[in-house]
N, C-alpha and C positions, 0 to 999 in steps of 0.2 A: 419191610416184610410184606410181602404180597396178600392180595386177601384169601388163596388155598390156601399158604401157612398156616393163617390163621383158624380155617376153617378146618384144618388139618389135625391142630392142638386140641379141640374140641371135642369130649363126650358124648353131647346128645346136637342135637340138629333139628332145624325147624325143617319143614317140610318143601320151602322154597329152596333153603341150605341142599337138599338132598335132589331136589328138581337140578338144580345146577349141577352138582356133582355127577350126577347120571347122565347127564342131557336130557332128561324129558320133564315133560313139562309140570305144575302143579296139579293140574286137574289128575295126572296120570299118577304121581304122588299118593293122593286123596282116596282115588280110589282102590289101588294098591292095599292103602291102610283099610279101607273100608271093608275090601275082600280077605282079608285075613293075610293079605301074600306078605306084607309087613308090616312088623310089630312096632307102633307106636304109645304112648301113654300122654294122657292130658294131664297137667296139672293145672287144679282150676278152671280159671275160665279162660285162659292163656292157650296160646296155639299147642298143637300136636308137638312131640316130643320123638325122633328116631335116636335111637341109642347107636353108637357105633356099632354094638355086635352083631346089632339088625341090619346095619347098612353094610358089613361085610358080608352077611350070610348069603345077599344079591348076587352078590360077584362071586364068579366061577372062580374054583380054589387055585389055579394058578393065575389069576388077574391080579391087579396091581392091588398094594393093603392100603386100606383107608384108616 
């Protein structure tokens, strides 16, 4: 099983997980979250958290489902 599958199976997503996904880079990530453009959660003191429903609301509604 490849590593999208895997990342495919997955609820929430680190922020480098979502850099990948997108093609863009972490810093663009970060600040994304930062600007409200998408909704991440921390828990702890552990990295930023994107939920799937966040990482599809990106994608124009007939682009591919994450």
């Amino acid at each position: 099983m490849g590593e999208n599958m895997i990342l495919l199976n997955k609820q929430f997503f680190r922020p480098d997980e979502v850099a990948r996904l997108l093609a863009l880079s972490r810093r663009t990530i970060y600040r994304m979250i930062r600007d409200g453009r998408l909704h991440a959660v921390k828990w702890g003191s552990g990295p930023w958290r994107i939920s799937r429903e966040a990482l599809s609301a990106l994608l124009p509604p007939d682009g591919p489902e994450i």
